[in-house]
C-alpha positions in Angstrom: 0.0 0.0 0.0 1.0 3.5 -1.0 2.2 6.4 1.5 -1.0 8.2 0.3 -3.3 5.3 0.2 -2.7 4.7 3.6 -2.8 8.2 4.9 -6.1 8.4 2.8 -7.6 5.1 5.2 -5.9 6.5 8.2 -7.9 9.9 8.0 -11.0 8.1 7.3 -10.8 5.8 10.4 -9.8 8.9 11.9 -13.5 10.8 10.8 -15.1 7.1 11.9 -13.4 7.6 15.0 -14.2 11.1 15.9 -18.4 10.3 15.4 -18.0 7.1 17.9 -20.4 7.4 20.9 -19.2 3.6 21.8 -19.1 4.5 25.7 -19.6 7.1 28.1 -16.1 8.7 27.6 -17.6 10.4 24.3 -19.7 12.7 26.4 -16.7 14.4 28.3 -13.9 14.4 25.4 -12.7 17.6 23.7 -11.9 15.5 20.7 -11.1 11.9 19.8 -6.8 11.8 19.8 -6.2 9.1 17.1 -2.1 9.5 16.7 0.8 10.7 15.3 3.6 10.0 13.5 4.8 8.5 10.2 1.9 6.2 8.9 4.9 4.1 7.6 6.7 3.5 9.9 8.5 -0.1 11.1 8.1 1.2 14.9 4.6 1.9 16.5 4.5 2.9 20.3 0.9 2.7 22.0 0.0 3.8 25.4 -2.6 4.0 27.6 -5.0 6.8 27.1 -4.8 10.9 26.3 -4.5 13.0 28.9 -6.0 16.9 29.6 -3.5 18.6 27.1 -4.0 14.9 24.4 -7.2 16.2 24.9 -7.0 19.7 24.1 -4.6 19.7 21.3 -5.3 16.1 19.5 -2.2 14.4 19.6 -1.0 11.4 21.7 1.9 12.3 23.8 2.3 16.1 24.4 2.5 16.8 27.6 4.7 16.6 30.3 4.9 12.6 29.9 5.1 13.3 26.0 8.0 15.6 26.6 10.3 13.1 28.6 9.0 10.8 26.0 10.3 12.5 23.4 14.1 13.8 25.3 14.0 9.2 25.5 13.4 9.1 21.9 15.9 11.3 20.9 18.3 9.8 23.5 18.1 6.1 21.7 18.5 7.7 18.2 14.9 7.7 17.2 12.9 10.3 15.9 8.9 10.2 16.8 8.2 12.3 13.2 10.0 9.6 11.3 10.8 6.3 13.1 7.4 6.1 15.0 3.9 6.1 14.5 2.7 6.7 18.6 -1.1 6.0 19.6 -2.9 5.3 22.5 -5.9 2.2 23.6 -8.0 4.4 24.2 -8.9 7.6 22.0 -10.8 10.0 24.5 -9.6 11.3 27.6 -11.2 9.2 30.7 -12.2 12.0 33.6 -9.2 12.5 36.0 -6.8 10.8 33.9 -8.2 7.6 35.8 -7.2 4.4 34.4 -9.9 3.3 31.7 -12.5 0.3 32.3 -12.3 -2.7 30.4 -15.6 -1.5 29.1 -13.8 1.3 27.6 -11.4 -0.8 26.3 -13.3 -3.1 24.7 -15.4 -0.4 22.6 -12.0 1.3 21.9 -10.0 -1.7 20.6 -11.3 -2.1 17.2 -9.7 1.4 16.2 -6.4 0.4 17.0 -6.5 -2.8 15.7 -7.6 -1.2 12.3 -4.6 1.4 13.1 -2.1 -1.1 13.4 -3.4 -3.3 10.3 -3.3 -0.2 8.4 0.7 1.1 9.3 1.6 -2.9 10.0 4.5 -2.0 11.7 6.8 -5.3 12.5 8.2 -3.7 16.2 5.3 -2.4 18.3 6.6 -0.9 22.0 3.7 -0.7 24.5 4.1 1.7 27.2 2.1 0.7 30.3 0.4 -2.3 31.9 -2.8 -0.8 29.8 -1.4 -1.5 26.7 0.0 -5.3 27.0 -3.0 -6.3 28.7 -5.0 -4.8 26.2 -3.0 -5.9 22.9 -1.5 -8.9 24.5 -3.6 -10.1 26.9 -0.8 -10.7 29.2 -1.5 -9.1 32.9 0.7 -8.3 36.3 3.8 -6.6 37.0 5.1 -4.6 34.2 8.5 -5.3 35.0 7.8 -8.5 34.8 7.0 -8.9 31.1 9.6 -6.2 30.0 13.3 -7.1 29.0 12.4 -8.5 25.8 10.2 -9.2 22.8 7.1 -10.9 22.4 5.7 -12.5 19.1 2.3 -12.6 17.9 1.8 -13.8 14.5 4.0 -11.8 12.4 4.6 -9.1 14.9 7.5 -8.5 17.4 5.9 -6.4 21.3 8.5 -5.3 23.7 6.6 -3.4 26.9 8.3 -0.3 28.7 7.3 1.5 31.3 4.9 4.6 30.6 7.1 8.0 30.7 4.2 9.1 33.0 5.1 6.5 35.4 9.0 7.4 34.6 8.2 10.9 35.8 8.0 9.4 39.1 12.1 8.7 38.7 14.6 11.0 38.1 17.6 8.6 39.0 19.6 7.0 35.8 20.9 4.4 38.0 21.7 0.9 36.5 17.8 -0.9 36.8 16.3 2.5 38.0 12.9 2.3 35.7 14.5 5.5 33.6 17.9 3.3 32.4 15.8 0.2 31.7 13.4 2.1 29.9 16.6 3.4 28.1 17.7 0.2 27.3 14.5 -1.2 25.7 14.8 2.2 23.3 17.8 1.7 22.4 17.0 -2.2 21.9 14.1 -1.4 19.2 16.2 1.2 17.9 18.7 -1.2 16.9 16.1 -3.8 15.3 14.8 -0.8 13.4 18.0 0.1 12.2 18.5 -3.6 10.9 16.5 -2.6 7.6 15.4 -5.9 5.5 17.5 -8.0 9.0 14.9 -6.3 11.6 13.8 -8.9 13.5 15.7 -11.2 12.4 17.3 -13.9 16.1 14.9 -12.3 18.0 13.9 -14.5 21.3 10.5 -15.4 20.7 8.7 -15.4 23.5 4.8 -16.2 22.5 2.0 -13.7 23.8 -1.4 -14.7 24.6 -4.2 -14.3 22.5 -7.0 -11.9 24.3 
């Protein structure tokens, strides 16, 4: 598929999106927050939910968590205009920045499984318990299922913690959350950078099917 034939579906499941009145969330959202990024791109990062500036300005990722998210980026060599397409589960800001129900996520989930058959990226990085429960069905400890990738059908997962969460840290000590965090980056950045190879001896460690 085409860079324009895909940005053409992408702002059509975009419109789709920004009618849905699936749940409750609808009533209190600014605007649906579908993603950003290079609809192209190898490397898809999904998180959690938007939060009161997601909300505002209509991209996933800009504030304060977005920002360290970003300096992270940068830090491993990638770029979030270029290498990345970056998402969220959920598409409307839950009140309070609570953590959203499994009702929400349940109405939400067919939009980002249409935005990830759409970019079909073969690295996804999921920030947050959120995210690999949703996409991988896997749930517990975060640091428990990081460290390494996961394979489900053609596709390659790797968790990390949520830069929100990281905020939380500002030591850079070896297996302080920041440096692991670092190290998963830098891992995917080096996969991406493997071109035609990406992939390629990765431990396959299978994910469960939700």
């Amino acid at each position: 598929m085409s860079l324009k034939q895909t940005e053409a579906l992408l702002a059509e499941l975009a419109q789709q999106c920004s009618n849905c009145q699936a749940c409750p969330l609808a009533k209190e959202r600014h605007q649906v927050v579908v993603g950003r990024g290079n609809p192209k791109a190898r490397l898809m990062l999904i998180g959690e939910a938007p939060g009161q500036k997601e909300d505002l300005c209509g991209e996933p990722f800009r504030g304060r968590a977005g920002q360290l998210l970003e300096q992270m980026l940068e830090e491993a060599g990638l770029c979030s205009n270029n290498d990345l397409y970056i998402c969220n589960v959920i598409k409307c800001r839950p009140p309070g920045n609570r953590k959203p129900s499994s009702t929400e996520i349940s109405q939400c989930l067919p939009w980002l499984e249409g935005q990830i058959e759409l970019i079909n990226p073969g690295l996804i990085l999921l920030a947050g318990a959120t995210a690999v429960s949703a996409v991988l069905g896997i749930k517990g400890k975060l640091g428990l299922q990081r460290g390494h990738w996961h394979q489900k059908q053609e596709r390659f997962y790797r968790a990390i913690f949520h830069p929100s969460y990281l905020l939380r840290f500002a030591s850079l000590a070896a297996d302080s959350p920041r440096h692991l965090t670092r190290q998963d980056l830098s891992e995917a950045c080096a996969q991406l950078r493997k071109g035609d190879e990406m992939c390629h001896g990765l431990a396959r460690t299978p994910a469960n099917t939700p």
